[in-house]
NUROTOR-569463 format. One line per field, with one value per residue (C-alpha): residue number from 1; residue in three letters; x, y, z. Coordinates in Angstrom, 1 decimal, decimal comma, padded with zeros to 4 digits, always signed. Example, Ala and Ser with C-alpha at 12.3 -4.5 7.8 and 13.67 -1.06 7.14 Angstrom:
<recs>
pos <- (1 2)
code <- (ALA SER)
px <- (+012,3 +013,7)
py <- (-004,5 -001,1)
pz <- (+007,8 +007,1)
</recs>
This chain:
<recs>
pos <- (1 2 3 4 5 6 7 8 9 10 11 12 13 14 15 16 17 18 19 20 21 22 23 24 25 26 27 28 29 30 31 32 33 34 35 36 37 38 39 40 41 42 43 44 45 46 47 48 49 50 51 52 53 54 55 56 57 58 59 60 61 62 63 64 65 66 67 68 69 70 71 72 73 74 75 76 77 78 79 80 81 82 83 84 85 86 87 88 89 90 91 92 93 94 95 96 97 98 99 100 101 102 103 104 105 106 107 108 109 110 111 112 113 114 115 116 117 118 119 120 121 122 123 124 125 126 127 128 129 130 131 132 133 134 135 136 137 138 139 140 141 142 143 144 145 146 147 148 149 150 151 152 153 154 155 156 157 158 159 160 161 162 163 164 165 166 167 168 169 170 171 172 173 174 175 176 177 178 179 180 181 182 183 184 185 186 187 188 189 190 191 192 193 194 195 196 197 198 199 200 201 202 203 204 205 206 207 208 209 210 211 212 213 214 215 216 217 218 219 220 221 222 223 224 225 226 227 228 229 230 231 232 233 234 235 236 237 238 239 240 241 242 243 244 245 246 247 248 249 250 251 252 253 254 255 256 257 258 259 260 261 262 263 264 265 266 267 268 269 270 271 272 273 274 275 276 277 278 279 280 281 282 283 284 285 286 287 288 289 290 291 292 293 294 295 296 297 298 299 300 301 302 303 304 305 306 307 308 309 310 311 312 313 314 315 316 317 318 319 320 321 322 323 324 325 326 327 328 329 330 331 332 333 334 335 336 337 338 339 340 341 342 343 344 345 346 347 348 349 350 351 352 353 354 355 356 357 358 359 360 361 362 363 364 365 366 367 368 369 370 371 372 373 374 375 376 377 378 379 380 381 382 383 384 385 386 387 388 389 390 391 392 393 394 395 396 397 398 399 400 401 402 403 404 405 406 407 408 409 410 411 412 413 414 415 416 417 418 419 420 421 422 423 424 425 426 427 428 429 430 431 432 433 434 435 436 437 438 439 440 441 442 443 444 445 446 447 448 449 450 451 452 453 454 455 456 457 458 459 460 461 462 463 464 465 466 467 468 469 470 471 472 473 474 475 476 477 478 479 480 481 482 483 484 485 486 487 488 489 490 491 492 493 494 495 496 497 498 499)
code <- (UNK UNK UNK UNK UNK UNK UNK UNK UNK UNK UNK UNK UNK UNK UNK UNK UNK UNK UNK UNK UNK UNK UNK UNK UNK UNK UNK UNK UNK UNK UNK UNK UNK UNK UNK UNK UNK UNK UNK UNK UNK UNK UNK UNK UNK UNK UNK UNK UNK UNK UNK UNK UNK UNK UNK UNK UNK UNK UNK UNK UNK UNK UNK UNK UNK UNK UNK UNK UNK UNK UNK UNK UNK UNK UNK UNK UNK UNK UNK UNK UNK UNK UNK UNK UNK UNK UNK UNK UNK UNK UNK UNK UNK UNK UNK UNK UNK UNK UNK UNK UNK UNK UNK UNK UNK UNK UNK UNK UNK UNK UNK UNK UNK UNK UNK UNK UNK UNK UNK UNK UNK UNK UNK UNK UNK UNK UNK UNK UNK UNK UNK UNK UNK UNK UNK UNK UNK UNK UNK UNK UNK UNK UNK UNK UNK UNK UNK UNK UNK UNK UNK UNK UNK UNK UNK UNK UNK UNK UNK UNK UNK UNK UNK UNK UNK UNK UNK UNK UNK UNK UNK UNK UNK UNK UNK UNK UNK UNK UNK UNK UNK UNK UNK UNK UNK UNK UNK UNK UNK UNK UNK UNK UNK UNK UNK UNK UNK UNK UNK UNK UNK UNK UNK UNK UNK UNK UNK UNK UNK UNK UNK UNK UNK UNK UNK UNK UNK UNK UNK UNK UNK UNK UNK UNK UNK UNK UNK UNK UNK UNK UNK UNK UNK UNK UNK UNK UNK UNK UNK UNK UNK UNK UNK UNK UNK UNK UNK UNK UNK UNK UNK UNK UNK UNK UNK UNK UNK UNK UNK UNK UNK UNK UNK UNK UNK UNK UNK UNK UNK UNK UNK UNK UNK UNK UNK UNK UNK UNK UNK UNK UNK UNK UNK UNK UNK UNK UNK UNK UNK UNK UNK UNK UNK UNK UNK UNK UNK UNK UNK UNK UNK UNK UNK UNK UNK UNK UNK UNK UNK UNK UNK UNK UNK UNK UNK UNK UNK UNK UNK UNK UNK UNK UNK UNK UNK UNK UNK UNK UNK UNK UNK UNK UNK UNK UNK UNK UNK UNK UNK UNK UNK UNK UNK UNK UNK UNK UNK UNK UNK UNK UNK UNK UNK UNK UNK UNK UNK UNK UNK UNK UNK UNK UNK UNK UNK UNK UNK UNK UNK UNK UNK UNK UNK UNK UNK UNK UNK UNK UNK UNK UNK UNK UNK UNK UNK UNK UNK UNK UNK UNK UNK UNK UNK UNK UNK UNK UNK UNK UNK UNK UNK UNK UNK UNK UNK UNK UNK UNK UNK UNK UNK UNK UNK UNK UNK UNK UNK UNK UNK UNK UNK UNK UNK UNK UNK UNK UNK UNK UNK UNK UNK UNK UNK UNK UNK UNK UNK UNK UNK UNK UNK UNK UNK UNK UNK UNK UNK UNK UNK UNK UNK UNK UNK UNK UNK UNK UNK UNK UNK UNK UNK UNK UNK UNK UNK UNK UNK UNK UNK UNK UNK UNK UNK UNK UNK UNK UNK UNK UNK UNK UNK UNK UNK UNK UNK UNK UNK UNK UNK UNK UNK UNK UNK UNK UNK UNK UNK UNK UNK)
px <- (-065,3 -068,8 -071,1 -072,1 -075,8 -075,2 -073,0 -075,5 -078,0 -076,0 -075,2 -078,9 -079,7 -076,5 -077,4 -081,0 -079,6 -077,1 -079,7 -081,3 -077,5 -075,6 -072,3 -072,9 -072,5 -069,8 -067,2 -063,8 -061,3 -057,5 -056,1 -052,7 -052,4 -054,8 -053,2 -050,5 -052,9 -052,8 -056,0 -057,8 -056,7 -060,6 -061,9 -059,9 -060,5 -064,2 -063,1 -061,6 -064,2 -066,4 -063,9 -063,7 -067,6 -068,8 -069,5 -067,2 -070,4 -071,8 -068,3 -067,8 -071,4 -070,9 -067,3 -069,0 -071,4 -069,5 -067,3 -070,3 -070,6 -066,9 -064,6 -061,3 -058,6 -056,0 -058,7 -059,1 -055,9 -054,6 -057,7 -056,6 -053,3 -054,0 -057,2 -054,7 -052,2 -054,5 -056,4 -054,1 -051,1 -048,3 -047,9 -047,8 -045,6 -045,0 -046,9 -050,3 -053,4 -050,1 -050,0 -052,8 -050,5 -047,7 -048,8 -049,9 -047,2 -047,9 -051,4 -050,4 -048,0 -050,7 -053,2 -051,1 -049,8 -053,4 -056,2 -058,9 -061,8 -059,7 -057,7 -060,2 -060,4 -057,4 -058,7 -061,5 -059,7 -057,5 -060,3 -061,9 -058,4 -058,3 -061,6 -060,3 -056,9 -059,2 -061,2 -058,5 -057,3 -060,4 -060,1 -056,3 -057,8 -059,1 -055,9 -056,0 -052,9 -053,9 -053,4 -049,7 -049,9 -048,2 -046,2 -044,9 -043,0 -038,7 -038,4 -037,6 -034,2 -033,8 -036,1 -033,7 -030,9 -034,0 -035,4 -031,9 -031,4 -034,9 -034,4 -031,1 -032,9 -036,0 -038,1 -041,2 -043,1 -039,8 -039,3 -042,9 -043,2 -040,3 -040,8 -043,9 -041,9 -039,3 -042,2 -042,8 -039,3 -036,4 -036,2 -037,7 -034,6 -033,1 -035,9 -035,7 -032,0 -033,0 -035,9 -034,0 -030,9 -033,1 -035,7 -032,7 -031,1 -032,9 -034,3 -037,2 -040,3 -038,8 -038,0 -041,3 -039,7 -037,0 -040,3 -042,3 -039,8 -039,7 -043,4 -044,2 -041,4 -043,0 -046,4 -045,8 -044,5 -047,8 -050,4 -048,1 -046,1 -049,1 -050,1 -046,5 -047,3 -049,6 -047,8 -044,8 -046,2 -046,6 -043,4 -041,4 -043,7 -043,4 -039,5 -039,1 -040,9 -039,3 -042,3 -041,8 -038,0 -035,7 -034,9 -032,3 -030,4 -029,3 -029,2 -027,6 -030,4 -029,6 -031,5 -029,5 -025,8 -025,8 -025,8 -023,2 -020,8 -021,7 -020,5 -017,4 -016,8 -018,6 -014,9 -012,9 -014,8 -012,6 -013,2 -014,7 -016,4 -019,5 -017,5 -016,4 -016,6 -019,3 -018,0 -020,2 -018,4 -018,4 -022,1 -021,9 -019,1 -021,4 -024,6 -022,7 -021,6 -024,9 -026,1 -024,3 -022,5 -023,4 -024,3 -020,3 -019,0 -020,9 -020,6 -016,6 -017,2 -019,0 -016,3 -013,2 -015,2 -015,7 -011,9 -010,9 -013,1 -016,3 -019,1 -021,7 -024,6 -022,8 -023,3 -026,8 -027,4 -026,3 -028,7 -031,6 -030,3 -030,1 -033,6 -035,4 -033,7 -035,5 -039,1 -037,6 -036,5 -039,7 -043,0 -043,3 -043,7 -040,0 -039,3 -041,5 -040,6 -036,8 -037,7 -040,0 -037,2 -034,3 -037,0 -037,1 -033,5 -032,4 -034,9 -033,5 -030,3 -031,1 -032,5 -030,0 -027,5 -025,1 -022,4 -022,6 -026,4 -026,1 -023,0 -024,8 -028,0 -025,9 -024,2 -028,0 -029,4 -026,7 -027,1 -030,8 -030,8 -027,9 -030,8 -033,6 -031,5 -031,3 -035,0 -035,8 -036,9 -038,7 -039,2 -036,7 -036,2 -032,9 -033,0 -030,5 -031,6 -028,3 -028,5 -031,8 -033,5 -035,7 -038,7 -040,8 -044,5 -046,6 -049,6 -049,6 -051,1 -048,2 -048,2 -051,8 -051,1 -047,9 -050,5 -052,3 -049,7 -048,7 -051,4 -050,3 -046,9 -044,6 -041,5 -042,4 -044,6 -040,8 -039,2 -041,3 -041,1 -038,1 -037,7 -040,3 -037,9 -035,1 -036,9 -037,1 -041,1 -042,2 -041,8 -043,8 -046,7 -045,6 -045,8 -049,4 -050,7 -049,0 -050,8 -053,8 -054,1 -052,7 -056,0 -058,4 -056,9 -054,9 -055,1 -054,4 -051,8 -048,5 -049,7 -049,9 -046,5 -044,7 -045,9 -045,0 -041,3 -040,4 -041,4 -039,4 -036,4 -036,5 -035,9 -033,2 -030,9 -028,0 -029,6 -028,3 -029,9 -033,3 -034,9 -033,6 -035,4 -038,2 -038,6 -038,3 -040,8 -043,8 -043,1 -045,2 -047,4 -050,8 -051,7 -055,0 -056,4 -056,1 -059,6 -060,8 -060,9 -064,5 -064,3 -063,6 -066,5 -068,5 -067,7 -067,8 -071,2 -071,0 -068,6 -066,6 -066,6 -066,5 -069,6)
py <- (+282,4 +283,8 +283,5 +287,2 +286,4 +285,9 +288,6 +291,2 +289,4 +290,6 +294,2 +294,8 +293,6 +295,6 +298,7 +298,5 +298,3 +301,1 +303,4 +303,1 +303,6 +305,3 +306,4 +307,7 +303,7 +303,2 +302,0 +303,2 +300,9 +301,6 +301,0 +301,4 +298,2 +295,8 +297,0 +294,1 +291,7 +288,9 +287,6 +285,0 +283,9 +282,6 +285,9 +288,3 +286,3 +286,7 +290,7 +290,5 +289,0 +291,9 +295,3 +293,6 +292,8 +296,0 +298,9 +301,8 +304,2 +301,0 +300,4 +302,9 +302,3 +298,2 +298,4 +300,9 +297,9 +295,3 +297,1 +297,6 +294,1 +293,5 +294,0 +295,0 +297,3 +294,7 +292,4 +295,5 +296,5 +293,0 +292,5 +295,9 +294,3 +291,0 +292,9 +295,3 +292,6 +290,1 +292,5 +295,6 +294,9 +296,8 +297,9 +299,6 +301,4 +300,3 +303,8 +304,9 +302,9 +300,0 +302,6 +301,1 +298,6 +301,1 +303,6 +300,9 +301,1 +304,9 +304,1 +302,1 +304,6 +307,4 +305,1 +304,5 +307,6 +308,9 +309,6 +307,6 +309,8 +309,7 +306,6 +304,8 +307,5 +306,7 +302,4 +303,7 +306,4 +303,6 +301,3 +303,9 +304,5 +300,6 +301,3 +303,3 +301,3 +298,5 +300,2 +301,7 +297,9 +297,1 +299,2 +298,0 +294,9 +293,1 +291,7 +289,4 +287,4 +284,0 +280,9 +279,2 +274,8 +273,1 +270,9 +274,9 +275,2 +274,4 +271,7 +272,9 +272,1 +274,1 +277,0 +279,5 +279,7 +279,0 +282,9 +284,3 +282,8 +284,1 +287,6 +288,8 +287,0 +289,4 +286,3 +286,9 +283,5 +281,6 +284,2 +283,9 +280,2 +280,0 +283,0 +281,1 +277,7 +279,9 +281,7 +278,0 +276,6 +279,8 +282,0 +285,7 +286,8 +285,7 +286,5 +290,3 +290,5 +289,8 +291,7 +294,8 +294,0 +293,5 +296,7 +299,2 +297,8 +300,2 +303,3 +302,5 +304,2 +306,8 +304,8 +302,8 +299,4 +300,2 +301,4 +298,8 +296,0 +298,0 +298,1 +294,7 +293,7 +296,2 +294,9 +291,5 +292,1 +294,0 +291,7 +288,3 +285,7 +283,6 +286,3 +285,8 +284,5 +287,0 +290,0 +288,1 +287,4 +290,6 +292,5 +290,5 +291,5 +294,5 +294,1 +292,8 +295,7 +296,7 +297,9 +298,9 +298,1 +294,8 +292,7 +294,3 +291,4 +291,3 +295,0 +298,3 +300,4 +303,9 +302,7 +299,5 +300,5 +302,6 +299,5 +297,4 +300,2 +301,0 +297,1 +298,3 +300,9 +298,6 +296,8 +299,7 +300,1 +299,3 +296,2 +297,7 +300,8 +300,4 +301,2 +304,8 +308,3 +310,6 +313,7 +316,5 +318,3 +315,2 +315,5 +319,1 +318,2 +315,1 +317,5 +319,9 +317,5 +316,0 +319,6 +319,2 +316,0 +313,4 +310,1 +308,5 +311,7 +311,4 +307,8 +308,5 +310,9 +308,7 +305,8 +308,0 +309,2 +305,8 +304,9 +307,9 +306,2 +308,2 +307,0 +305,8 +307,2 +310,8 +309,8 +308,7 +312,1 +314,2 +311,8 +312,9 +316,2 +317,0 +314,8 +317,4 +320,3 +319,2 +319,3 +323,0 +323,8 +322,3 +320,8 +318,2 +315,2 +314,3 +315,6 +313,7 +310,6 +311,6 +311,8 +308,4 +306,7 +307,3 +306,3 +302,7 +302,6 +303,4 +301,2 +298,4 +299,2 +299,1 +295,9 +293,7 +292,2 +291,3 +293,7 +293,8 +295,0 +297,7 +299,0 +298,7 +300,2 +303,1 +303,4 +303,1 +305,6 +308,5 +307,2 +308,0 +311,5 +312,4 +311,4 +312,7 +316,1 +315,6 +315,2 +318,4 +321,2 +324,6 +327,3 +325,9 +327,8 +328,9 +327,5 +325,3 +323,4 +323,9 +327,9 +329,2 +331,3 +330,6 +332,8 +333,9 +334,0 +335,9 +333,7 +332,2 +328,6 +328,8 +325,1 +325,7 +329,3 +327,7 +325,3 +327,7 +329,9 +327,0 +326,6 +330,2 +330,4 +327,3 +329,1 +331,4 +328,4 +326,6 +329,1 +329,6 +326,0 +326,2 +328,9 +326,9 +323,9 +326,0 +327,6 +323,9 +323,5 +319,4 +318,5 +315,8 +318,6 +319,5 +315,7 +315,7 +318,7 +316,9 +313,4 +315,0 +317,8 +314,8 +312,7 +315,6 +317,5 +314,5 +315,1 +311,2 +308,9 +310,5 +313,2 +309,7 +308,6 +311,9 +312,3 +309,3 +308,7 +312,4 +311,8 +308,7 +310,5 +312,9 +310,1 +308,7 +311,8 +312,7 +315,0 +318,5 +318,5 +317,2 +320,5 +321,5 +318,6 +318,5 +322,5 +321,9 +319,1 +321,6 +322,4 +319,3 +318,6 +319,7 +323,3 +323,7 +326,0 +322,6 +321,9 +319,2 +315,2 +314,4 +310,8 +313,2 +315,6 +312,4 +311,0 +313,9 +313,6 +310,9 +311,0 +307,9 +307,6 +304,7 +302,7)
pz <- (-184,6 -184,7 -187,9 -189,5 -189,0 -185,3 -184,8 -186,0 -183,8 -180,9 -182,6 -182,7 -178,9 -177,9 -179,2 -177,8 -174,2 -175,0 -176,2 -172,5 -170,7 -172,9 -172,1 -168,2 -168,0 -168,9 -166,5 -165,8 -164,9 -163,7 -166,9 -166,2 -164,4 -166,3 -169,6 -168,7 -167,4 -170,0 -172,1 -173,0 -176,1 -176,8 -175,6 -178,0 -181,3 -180,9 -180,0 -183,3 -185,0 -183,7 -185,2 -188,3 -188,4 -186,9 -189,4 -188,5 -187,3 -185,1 -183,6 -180,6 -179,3 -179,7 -177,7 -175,0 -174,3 -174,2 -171,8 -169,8 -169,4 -168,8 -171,8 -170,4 -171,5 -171,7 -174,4 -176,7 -177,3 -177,7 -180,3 -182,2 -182,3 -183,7 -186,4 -187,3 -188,9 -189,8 -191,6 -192,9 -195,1 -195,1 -198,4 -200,5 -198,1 -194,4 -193,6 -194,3 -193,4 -192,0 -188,8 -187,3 -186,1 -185,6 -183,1 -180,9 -178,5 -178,4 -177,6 -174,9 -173,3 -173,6 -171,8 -168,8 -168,3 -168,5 -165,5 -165,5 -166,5 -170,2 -170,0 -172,4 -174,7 -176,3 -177,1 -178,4 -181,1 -181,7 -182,9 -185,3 -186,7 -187,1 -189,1 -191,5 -192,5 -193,0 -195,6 -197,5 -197,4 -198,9 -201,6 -202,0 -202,5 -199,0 -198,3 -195,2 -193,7 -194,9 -193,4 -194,6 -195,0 -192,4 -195,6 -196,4 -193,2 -192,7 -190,2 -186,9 -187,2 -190,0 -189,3 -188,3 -190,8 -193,4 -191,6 -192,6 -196,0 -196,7 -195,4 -196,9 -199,9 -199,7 -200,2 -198,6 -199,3 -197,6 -195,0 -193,5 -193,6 -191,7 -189,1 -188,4 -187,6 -185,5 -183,6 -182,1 -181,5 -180,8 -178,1 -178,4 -177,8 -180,8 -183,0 -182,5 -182,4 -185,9 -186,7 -184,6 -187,8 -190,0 -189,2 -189,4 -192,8 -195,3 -195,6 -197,1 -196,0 -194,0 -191,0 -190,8 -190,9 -188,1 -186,2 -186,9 -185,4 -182,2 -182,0 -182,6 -179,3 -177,3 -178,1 -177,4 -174,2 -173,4 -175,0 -173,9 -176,6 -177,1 -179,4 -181,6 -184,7 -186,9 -184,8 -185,8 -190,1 -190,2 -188,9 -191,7 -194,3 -193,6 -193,2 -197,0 -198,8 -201,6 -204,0 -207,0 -207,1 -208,2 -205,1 -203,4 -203,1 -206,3 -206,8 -205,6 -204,3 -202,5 -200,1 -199,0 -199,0 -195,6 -194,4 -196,2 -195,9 -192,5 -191,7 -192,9 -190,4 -187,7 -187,8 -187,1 -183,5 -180,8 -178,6 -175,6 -177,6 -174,9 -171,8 -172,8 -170,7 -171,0 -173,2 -173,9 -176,2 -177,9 -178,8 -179,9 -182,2 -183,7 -183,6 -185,5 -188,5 -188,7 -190,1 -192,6 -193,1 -195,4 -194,1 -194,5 -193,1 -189,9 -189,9 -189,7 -187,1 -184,4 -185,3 -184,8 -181,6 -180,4 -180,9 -178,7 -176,1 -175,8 -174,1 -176,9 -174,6 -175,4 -179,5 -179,1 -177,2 -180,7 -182,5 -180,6 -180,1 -184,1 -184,8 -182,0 -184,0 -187,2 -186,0 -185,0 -188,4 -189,8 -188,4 -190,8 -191,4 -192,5 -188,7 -187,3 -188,8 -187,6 -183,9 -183,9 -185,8 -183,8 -181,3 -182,6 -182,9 -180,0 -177,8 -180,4 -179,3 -175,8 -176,1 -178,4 -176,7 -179,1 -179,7 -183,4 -183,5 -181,0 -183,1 -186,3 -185,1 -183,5 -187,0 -188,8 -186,9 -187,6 -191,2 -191,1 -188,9 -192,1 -194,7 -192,9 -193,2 -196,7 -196,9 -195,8 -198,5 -198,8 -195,8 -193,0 -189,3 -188,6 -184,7 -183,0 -180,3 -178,4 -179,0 -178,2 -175,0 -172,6 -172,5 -169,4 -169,3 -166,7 -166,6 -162,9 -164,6 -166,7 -168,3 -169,3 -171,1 -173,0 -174,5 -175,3 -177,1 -179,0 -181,0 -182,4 -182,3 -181,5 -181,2 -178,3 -176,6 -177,0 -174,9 -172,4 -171,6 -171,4 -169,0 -167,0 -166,8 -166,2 -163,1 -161,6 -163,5 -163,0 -166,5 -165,9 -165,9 -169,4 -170,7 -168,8 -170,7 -174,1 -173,6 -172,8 -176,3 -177,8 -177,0 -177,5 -180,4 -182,9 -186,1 -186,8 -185,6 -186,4 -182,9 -180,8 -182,5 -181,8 -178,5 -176,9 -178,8 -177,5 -174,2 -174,1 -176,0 -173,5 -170,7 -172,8 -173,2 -171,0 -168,2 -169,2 -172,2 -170,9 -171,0 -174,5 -176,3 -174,6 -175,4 -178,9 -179,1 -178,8 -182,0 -183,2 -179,7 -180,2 -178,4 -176,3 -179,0 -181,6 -183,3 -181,6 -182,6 -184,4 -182,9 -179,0 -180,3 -180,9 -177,4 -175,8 -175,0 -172,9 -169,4 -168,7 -165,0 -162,7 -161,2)
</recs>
C-alpha cells in the first residue's frame, strides 16, 4: 500500500505531464474484451489506494494519466469495486451513497456494449460517483470495512451452517466472520444460492438488497473470485440491514412475512412446476391481478397457475410486463426500483439451481411488483402496456428524432418506438441511442441502473411482447434534448481516441 506522502509525490509529477498531453492522449482500448481480462491482484490495491487518496477534482486528470501509461479497463473497474465496499457502507439504507457499488454491473454492460471513442466514458463517471459516496460516508462517520482477527472466525468445518445460523439470526458480527471463512473453503455456487435466498427475503430498501446480491455475482464473475472476500463482507452487510427496527428474528415486521407465508404456498407447487407450456393468456390474466391484487392474492394466482401446468417463463413474462407498466403510470423512482428489482430476481432465478430458490424467488418477486404497486401515489397515467398504439413519425433518422421527442413528451416518443419495432426497426438501434443519452445525459446512477436492467428485461421476456416493454421503457431513458452530465461537459473537452 502506498504512503500519503508518496502518493501525492506522484499526483504532482502526474499532473505536470498531463498538463503537456491532455486528453488528445489518451488511449482507447477495446474495452469490451479486456473488461474480462483478470488483474493483478498487486496492481489494483495500489489503484485503490489511489481513488480513495486522490481529491475528487484531481481524480479524472490522475486516472487519464495513468491510463496513458497503461491502466486498463479491466484494473479500474475491479479497483472501483473493491474502493466502493471497503470504503462505503451500506447503511443507513442499502441505497444512496451504497449505489456506488450497485450500478456496477450496469457500468459494465454500458461499457461493452459501447464504441470505443465513449467506452471509457462510462469508468471514469463511475469513479467520480465513487467520489461522492465516499464523502457522504465521511460525513456518516468514515466508515471503512475493517479488518476481522483470525481467532473471530468458525472453523472451516463449521463455517457454513455458522453463515446460516447467523443470517436467519440477523447477527451481523457472526455473519461476517463466518462469510469470510466460507469465501476460502465452499464452493461459489453454494454461497449465492444463499445470498440469491437471502437478497430476496425482505423488502427493505425497496429492492436494493435483492439487487445488491445479483450485482455482487455478476461482478465477481467480471473482476475474477480472487477478489471474493470484501465483495463478499459487504453483500451480507448489506443483506442484514434492519436500521432502526428490532431484529427481525424475533419480531413480525411487514417487511419479513411475504416471505414466511410465501414458503407456505412454495409447498403447494407441483413437482415438475419448471417443465410447464407456454400460455399467453396466462400472463395477461397474472398482469391483470397484479394491478390490483394484493401481494397473497397474486401469490395464489401464480401457484394455482403453476398447478395447471403453465410454463413459469409465461409468469415471469407478467412480472416484467406489470413492472414496465409502472414506469408508464409514473417516472419515478418507485418504478424504477420495480424494473431493476425484478431484474435481480429474475437473473437470481436464472442462476440458482435448487428448486426451492427459484420457486421462492419467483414467489418474492410477484410479492414485490404487488408492493411496489402499493407504493405508488399522486398523479398516475392511465396506460397499459398491453393496450396501447403505435405511433408513426415522419423523420427519415427516425431513432434519432424519437430521442429527441422524448425529452418532451414520453408517451408519444413511446409510440413511435413502437411503431418503429413493429415495422421490423433493429431494436438494437434503439438500445444504442439509450446507452449512449444514458452516458452523456445521467442524471446519477439510477439512469445507468434503469438502462441496463431494461435492456436485459427486454431479452428475458417471451418474444411477442418484446416490443411492448421495450416501448414503455422510454418513459425513464434519457432523451437527446437531456441537459448534459457536468462530469461529460467536463470531459468533453478532451477526445478519447486511439494512438
Amino acid at each position: 500500500m502506498i504512503n500519503r506522502r508518496h502518493f501525492l509525490q506522484w499526483s504532482r509529477n502526474g499532473a505536470l505531464l498531463l498538463a503537456a498531453g491532455g486528453w488528445s492522449c489518451l488511449r482507447s482500448d477495446p474495452l469490451a474484451s479486456s473488461m474480462t481480462t483478470k488483474s493483478d491482484p498487486k496492481l489494483v490495491q495500489q489503484l485503490v489506494d489511489t481513488l480513495i487518496l486522490t481529491a475528487r477534482d484531481r481524480l479524472l486528470e490522475t486516472l487519464v494519466r495513468q491510463i496513458q501509461l497503461g491502466l486498463t479497463a479491466a484494473e479500474l473497474y475491479s479497483a472501483l469495486a473493491l474502493a466502493g465496499v471497503q470504503q462505503v457502507e451500506p447503511y443507513p439504507s442499502v441505497g444512496f451513497k451504497y449505489h456506488t457499488v450497485m450500478m456496477l454491473q450496469a457500468v459494465f454492460n454500458t461499457v461493452i456494449h459501447t464504441p470505443n471513442d465513449n467506452s471509457w466514458l462510462p469508468l471514469l463517471w463511475a469513479a467520480d460517483t465513487f467520489k461522492q459516496a465516499q464523502a457522504r460516508d465521511t460525513l456518516n462517520g468514515d466508515w471503512q470495512l475493517s479488518v476481522v482477527p483470525k481467532k473471530r472466525l468458525p472453523p472451516a468445518d463449521q463455517a457454513e451452517q455458522a453463515f446460516i445460523n447467523a443470517m436467519d439470526n440477523w447477527d451481523a458480527p457472526a455473519a461476517d466472520a463466518a462469510i469470510i471463512q466460507c469465501s476460502r473453503t465452499t464452493s461459489a455456487a453454494q454461497i449465492f444460492e444463499w445470498l440469491f435466498a437471502y437478497g430476496a427475503r425482505d423488502f427493505r430498501d425497496i429492492g436494493h438488497k435483492a439487487i445488491t446480491a445479483s450485482n455482487c455475482h455478476r461482478v465477481l464473475n467480471v473482476i475474477g473470485w480472487h477478489f471474493a472476500e470484501p465483495m463478499l463482507r459487504s453483500t451480507v452487510y448489506a443483506l442484514l440491514n434492519h436500521e432502526g427496527e428490532a431484529n427481525p428474528a424475533h419480531s413480525d415486521h411487514e417487511a419479513d412475512r411475504h416471505w414466511r407465508r410465501n414458503q407456505d404456498y412454495l409447498r403447494q407447487f407441483p413437482k415438475h412446476w419448471q417443465y410447464g407450456k407456454p400460455n399467453k393468456s396466462a400472463s395477461i390474466e397474472l398482469l391483470t391481478a397484479l394491478r390490483t391484487e394484493h401481494s397473497e392474492g397474486a401469490v395464489k394466482l401464480t401457484t394455482k397457475l403453476l398447478r395447471q401446468g403453465v410454463d413459469p417463463q409465461s409468469l415471469w413474462d407478467a412480472l416484467i410486463l406489470a413492472a414496465g407498466e409502472l414506469i408508464m403510470r409514473q417516472s419515478g423512482i418507485i418504478s424504477v426500483h420495480a424494473n431493476t428489482s425484478i431484474n435481480a430476481l429474475h437473473y437470481a432465478y436464472r442462476s440458482s439451481t435448487t428448486d426451492d430458490n427459484r420457486g421462492m424467488l419467483l414467489l418474492q418477486a410477484v410479492s414485490f411488483i404487488s408492493q411496489f404497486q402499493q407504493l405508488l401515489s399522486g398523479k398516475l397515467r392511465t396506460l397499459k402496456i398491453d393496450d396501447f398504439s403505435p405511433v408513426a413519425t415522419d423523420s427519415h433518422n427516425r431513432v434519432q428524432e424519437i430521442f429527441s421527442v422524448a425529452s418532451d413528451d414520453r408517451q408519444l416518443a413511446s409510440a413511435n418506438i413502437l411503431h418503429f419495432l413493429n415495422q421490423g426497426g433493429n431494436p438494437q438501434h434503439i438500445m444504442e441511442a439509450g446507452r449512449h443519452y444514458t452516458i452523456y445525459n445521467n442524471t446519477g446512477y439510477h439512469d445507468y441502473k434503469f438502462t441496463e436492467a431494461a435492456f436485459e428485461n427486454y431479452q428475458n421476456l417471451s418474444k411477442h411482447w418484446r416490443h411492448r416493454y421495450l416501448s414503455a421503457s422510454v418513459f425513464y431513458l434519457n432523451g437527446s434534448k437531456d441537459k448534459e452530465n457536468p462530469l461529460i461537459t467536463q470531459a468533453k473537452t478532451f477526445r478519447l481516441e486511439q494512438q
